[in-house]
C-alpha positions as semicolon CSV with decimal commas, in nm:
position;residue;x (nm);y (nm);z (nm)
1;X;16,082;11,024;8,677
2;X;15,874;10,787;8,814
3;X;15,913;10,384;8,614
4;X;16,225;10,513;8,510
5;X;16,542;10,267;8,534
6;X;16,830;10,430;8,749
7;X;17,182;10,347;8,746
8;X;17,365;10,285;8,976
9;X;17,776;10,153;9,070
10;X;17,616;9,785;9,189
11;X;17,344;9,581;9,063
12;X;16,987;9,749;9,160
13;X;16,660;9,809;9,075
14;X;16,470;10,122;9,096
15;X;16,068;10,046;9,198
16;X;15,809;10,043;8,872
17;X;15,982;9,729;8,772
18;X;15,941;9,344;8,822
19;X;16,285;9,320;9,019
20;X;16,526;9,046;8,889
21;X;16,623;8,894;9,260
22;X;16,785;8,606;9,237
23;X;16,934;8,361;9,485
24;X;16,973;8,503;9,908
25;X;17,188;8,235;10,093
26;X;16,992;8,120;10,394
27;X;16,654;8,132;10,313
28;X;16,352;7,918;10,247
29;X;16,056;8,083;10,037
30;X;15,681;7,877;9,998
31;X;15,391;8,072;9,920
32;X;15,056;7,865;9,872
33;X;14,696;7,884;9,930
34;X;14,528;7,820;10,274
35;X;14,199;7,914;10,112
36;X;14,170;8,246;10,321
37;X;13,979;8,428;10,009
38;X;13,677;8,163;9,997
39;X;13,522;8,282;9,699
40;X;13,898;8,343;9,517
41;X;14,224;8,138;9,390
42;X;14,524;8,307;9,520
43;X;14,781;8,212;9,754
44;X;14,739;8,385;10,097
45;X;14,978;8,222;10,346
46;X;15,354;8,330;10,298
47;X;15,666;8,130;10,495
48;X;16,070;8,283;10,508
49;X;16,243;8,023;10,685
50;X;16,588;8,101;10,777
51;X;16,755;7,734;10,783
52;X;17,026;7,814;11,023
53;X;16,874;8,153;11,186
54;X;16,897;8,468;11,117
55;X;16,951;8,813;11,322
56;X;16,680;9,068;11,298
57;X;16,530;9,393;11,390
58;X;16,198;9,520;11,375
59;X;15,952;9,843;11,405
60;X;15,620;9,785;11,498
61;X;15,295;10,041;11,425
62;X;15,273;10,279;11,733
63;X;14,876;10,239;11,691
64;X;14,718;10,217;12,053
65;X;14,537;9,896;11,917
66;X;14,751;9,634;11,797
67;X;14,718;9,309;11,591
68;X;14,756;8,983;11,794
69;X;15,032;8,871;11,582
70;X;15,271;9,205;11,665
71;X;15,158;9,145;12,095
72;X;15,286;8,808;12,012
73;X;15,592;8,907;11,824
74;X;15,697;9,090;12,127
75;X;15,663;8,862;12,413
76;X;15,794;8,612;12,268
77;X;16,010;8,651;11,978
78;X;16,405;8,628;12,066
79;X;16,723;8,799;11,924
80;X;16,742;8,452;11,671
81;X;16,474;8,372;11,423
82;X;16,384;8,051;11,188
83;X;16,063;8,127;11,096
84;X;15,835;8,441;10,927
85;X;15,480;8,354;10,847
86;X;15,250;8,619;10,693
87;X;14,894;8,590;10,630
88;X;14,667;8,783;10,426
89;X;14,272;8,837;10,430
90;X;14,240;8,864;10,826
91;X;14,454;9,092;11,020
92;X;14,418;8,934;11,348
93;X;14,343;9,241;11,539
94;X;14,036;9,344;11,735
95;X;14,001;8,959;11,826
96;X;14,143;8,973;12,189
97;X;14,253;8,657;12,328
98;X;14,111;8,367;12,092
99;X;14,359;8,562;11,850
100;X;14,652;8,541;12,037
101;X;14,591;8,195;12,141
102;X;14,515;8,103;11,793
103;X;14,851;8,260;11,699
104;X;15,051;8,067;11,973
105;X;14,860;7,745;11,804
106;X;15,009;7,766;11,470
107;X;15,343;7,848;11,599
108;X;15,337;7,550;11,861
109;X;15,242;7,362;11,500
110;X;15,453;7,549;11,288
111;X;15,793;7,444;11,526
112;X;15,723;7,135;11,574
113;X;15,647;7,075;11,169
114;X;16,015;7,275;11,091
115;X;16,201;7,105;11,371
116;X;16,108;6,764;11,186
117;X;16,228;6,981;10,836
118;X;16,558;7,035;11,025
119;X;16,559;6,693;11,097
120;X;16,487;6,538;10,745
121;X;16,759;6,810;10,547
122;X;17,022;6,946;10,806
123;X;17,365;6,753;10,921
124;X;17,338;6,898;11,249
125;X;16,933;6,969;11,296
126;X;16,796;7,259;11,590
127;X;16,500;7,220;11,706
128;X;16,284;7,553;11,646
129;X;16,132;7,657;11,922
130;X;15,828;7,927;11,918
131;X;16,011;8,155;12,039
132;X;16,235;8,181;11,709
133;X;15,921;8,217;11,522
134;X;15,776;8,543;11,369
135;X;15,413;8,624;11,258
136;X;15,255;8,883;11,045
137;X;14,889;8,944;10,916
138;X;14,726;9,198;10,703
139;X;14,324;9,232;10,637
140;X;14,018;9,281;10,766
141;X;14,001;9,385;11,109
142;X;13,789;9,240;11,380
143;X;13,690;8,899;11,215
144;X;13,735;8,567;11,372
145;X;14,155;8,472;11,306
146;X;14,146;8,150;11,060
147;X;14,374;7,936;11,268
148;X;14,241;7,574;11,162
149;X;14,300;7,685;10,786
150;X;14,676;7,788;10,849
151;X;14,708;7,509;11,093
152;X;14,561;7,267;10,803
153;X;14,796;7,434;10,537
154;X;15,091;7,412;10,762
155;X;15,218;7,046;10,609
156;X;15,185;7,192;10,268
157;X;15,363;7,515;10,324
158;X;15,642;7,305;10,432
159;X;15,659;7,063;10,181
160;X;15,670;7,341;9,930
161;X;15,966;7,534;10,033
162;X;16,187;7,645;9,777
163;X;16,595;7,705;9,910
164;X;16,717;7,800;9,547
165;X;16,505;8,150;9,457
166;X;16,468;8,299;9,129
167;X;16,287;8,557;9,038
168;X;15,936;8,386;9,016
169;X;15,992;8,271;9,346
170;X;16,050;8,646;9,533
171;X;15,761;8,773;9,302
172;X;15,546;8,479;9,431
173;X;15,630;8,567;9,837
174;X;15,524;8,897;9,714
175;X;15,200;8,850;9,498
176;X;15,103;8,646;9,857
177;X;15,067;8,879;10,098
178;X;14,849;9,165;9,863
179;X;14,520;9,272;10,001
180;X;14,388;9,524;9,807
181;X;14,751;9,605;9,607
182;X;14,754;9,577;9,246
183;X;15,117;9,453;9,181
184;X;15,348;9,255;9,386
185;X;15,635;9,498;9,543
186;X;15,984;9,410;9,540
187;X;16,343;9,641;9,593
188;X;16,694;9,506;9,575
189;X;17,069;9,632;9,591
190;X;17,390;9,484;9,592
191;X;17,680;9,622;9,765
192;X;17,991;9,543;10,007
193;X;18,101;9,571;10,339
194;X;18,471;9,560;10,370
195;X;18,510;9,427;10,013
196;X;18,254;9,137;10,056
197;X;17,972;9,138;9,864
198;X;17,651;9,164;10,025
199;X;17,293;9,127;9,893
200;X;16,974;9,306;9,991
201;X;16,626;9,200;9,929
202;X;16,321;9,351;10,002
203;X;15,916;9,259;9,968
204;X;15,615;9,444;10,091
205;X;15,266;9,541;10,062
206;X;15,016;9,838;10,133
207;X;14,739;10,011;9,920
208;X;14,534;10,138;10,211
209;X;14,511;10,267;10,581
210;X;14,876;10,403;10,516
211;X;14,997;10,667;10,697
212;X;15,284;10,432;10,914
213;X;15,391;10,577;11,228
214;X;15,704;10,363;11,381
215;X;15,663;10,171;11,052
216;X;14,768;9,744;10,647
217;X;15,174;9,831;10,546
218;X;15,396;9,544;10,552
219;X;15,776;9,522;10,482
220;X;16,005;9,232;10,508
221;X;16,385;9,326;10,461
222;X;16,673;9,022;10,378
223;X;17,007;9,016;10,383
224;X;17,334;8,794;10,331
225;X;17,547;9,000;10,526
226;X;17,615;8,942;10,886
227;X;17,528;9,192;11,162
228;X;17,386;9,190;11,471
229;X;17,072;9,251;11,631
230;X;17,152;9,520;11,809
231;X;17,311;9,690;11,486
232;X;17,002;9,652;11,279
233;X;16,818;9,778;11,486
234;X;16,985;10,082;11,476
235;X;17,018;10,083;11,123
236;X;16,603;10,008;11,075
237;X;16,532;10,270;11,287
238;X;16,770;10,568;11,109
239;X;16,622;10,465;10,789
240;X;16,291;10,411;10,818
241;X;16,236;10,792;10,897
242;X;16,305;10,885;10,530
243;X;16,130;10,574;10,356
244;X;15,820;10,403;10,549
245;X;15,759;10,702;10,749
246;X;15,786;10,922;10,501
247;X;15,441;10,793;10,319
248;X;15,076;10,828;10,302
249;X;14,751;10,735;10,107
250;X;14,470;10,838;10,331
251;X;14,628;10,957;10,640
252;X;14,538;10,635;10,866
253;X;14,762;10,454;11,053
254;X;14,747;10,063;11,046
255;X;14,678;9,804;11,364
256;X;14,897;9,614;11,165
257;X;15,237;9,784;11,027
258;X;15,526;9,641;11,019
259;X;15,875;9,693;10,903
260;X;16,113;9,427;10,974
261;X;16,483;9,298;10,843
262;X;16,680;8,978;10,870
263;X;17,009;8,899;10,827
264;X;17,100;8,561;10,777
265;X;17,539;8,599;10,779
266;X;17,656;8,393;10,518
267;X;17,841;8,648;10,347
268;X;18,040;8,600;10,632
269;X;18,160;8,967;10,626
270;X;18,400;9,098;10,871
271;X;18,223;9,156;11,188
272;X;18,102;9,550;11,240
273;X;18,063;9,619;11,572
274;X;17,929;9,961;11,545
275;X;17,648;10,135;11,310
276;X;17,834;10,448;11,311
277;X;18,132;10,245;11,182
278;X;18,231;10,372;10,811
279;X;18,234;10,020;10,649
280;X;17,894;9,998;10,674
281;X;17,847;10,311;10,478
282;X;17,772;10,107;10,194
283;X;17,542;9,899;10,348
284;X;17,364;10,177;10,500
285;X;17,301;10,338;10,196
286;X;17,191;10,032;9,980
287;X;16,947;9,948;10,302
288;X;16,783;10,304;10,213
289;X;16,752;10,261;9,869
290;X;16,564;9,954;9,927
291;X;16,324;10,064;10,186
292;X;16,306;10,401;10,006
293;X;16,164;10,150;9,675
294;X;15,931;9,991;9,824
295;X;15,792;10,274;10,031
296;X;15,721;10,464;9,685
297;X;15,571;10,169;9,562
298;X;15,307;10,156;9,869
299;X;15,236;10,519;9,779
300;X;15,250;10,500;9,410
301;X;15,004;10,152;9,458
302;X;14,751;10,369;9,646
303;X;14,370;10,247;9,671
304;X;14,264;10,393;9,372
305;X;14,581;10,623;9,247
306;X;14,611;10,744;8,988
307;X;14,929;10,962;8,973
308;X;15,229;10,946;9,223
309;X;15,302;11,225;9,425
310;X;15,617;11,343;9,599
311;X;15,609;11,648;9,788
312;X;15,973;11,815;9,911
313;X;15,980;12,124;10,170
314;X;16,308;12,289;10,140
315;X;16,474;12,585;10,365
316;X;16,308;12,542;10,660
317;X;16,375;12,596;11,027
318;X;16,396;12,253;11,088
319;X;16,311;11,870;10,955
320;X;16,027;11,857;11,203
321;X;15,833;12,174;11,031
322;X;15,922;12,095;10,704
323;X;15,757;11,687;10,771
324;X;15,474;11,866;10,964
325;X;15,389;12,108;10,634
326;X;15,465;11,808;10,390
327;X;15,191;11,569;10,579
328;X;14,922;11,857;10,577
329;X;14,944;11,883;10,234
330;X;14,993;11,540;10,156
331;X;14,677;11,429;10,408
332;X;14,412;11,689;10,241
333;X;14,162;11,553;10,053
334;X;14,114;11,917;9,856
335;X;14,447;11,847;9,762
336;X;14,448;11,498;9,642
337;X;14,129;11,547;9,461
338;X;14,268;11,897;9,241
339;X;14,538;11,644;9,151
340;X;14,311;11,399;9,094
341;X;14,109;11,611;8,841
342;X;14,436;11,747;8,699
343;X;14,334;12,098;8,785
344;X;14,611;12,335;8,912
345;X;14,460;12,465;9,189
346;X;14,742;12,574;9,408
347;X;14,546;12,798;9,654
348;X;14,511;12,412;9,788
349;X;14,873;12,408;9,871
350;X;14,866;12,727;10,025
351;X;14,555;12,653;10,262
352;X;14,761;12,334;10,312
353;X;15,055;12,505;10,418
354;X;14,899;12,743;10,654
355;X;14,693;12,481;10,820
356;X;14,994;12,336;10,926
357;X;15,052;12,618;11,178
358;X;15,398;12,584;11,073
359;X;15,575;12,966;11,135
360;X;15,648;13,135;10,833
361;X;15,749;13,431;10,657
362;X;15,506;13,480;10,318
363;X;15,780;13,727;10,199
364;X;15,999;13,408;10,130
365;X;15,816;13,178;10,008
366;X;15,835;12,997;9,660
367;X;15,632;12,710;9,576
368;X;15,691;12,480;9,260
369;X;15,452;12,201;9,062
370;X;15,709;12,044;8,827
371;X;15,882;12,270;8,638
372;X;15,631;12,589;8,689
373;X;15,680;12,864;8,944
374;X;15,398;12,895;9,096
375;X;15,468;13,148;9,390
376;X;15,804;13,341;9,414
377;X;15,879;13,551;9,723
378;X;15,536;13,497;9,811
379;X;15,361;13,636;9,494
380;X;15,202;13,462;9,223
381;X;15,493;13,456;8,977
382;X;15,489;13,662;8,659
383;X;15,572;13,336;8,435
384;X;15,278;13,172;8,549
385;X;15,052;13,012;8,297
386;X;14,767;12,754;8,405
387;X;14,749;12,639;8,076
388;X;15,097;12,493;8,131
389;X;15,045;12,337;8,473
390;X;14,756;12,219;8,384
391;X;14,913;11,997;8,085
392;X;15,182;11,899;8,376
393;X;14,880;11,790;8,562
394;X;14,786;11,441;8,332
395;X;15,131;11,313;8,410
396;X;15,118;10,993;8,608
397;X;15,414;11,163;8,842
398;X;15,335;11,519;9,028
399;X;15,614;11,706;9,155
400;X;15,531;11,987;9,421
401;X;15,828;12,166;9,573
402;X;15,778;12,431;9,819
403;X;16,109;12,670;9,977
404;X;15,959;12,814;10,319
405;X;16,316;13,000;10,326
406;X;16,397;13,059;10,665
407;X;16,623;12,768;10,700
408;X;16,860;12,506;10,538
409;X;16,657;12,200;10,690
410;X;16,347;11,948;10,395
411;X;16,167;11,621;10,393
412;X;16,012;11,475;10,136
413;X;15,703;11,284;10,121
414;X;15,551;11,036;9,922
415;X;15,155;11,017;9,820
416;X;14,866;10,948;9,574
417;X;14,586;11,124;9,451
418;X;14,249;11,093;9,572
419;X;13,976;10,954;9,315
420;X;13,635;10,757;9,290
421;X;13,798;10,441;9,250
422;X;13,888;10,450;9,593
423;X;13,561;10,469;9,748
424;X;13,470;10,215;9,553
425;X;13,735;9,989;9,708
426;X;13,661;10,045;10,029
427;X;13,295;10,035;10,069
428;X;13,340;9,704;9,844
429;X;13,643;9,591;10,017
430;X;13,485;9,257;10,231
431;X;13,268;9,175;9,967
């Protein structure tokens, strides 16, 4: 059940909890305010500096528009980073080329002020060049990009960077790049590669315009272990499929997603020089579990939710019809809202299901809320009692399993409900 502690072998944490992450070898953390939110308090402007580099990979939205910051990211950004800074309140995209140059701005700033940082605390200082510098944004789209604020804030960002974390620190980072969120969202495991132990942190936001397709959903991966670029890659891009991409709130896909992990190597594991290699099982796992965390807690943190919703298609033909059915019932609005009003209406899911045009025999099918069979072999079942699912219905967590059964292949899918408060939030949301 959902805010339910697991257990596992190695320290974790399971989402629906403040996550007690503690100290990551390698990184910086400074969260302050640029005063991005005019009329509000809060810290906005978010720095990860990785003292002595880090490795990293990254999935960007597939959205034909794109944020400044990601267009950035990719022509310049190398296989070696130093720097991640995130902003929150404008998203940087829809602004052309003032936005990008405003973004090469702050990072010509941002180097030059961390360069002088390596000076002032390292024995044997780099200087940072923009090119080993990472940017991420998150807000409203289409507005004019902040850059003397950020550029003015710079200094004190700097000056504020905490190398020992605790806690307070990682929940901080987190609490600093909400938009619309209500709670900060944080994942951790610990595990070992080759007998070395090996932490991994995660932070990330999204309440709204969620429906990823790679990857306003941002998530920002850390590790002590070392691995290489090119293996992280790999690694992001097998488990994102089952995590980020496996969400949605309202069906739309951000200009701004992004998914990203760095490694900064001291662990100083054994080097793996394959993703398919078997030490890394481990790892590979624990990356999941992390992603997997935070991607409920984007779902479960919807604009306006109310109850979490996972969806699982089982037996079918293949993973891509049983994600195609999942999404179509996941995306409808008649849906969301019957779960919304807690009212079992499952001729929803079945419209759902056939609007997926997803081939199937009615003969076999079974379909599931909770604990209640709700169809069986493609009739209502005999032990059906609305009363029942109906009392299911005001749990916080809805279940809905459906078995196409004409295959061994599922996916599951994480969502929200669809309620009132939500249009309130977004016909409110620049105001």
């Amino acid at each position: 059940m959902l805010f339910k502690k697991e257990n596992y072998q190695i320290k974790s944490n399971s989402m629906g909890f403040y996550q007690d992450l503690e100290h990551l070898d390698g990184i910086g953390i400074s969260a302050i305010s640029a005063n991005l939110y005019e009329n509000k308090k809060r810290d906005d402007l978010v720095l990860f500096y990785f003292r002595n580099g880090a490795s990293y990979a990254t999935v960007y939205t597939q959205s034909n528009i794109r944020s400044e910051n990601i267009k950035w990211n990719i022509n310049n950004s190398k296989d070696i980073i130093y720097g991640l800074l995130i902003n929150t309140r404008n998203a940087n995209a829809f602004t052309g080329k003032d936005g990008y140059k405003s973004v090469n701005n702050i990072a010509l700033m941002l180097s030059d002020l961390l360069s002088k940082k390596q000076i002032k605390d390292e024995d044997y200082p780099k200087k940072i060049k923009v090119k080993n510098l990472m940017f991420a944004s998150t807000g409203t789209i289409g507005e004019v990009f902040p850059e003397k604020k950020i550029i003015d804030a710079l200094p004190n960002l700097i000056d504020n960077i905490k190398y020992v974390q605790n806690k307070y620190v990682w929940i901080k980072s987190a609490m600093g790049i909400l938009t619309t969120d209500t709670k900060p969202k944080l994942s951790m495991q610990e595990c070992k590669i080759m007998g070395t132990p090996i932490k991994i942190y995660g932070v990330a936001k999204g309440s709204g315009m969620i429906h990823p397709d790679m990857a306003t959903t941002l998530g920002f991966v850390f590790t002590d272990a070392k691995i290489s670029p090119t293996i992280l890659k790999q690694l992001l891009k097998k488990n994102i499929q089952n995590t980020f991409n496996a969400i949605t709130c309202d069906g739309d896909t951000s200009t701004n997603d992004m998914v990203s992990i760095f490694s900064t190597g001291y662990a100083n594991n054994k080097e793996i020089k394959s993703y398919k290699d078997k030490n890394l099982n481990d790892f590979d796992k624990s990356l999941n579990l992390v992603l997997k965390n935070l991607a409920k807690s984007v779902a479960a943190d919807g604009e306006g939710a109310s109850k979490f919703v996972i969806i699982k298609v089982e037996k079918c033909k293949n993973e891509k019809d049983a994600k195609k059915i999942c999404f179509s019932i996941a995306n409808s609005p008649l849906v969301k809202t019957a779960i919304a009003g807690e009212d079992p209406n499952w001729g929803r899911i079945i419209m759902a299901i056939g609007k997926s045009k997803v081939q199937i025999n009615l003969n076999k099918l079974n379909i599931n809320i909770g604990p209640y069979k709700i169809i069986e072999n493609g009739k209502l079942s005999q032990s059906y009692k609305e009363t029942d699912v109906a009392e299911y219905m005001t749990s916080m967590e809805i279940n809905i399993n459906i078995q196409i059964g004409n295959g061994k292949k599922e996916f599951e899918v994480y969502t929200m409900d669809l309620t009132k408060k939500y249009i309130e939030i977004n016909a409110d949301y620049r105001s």
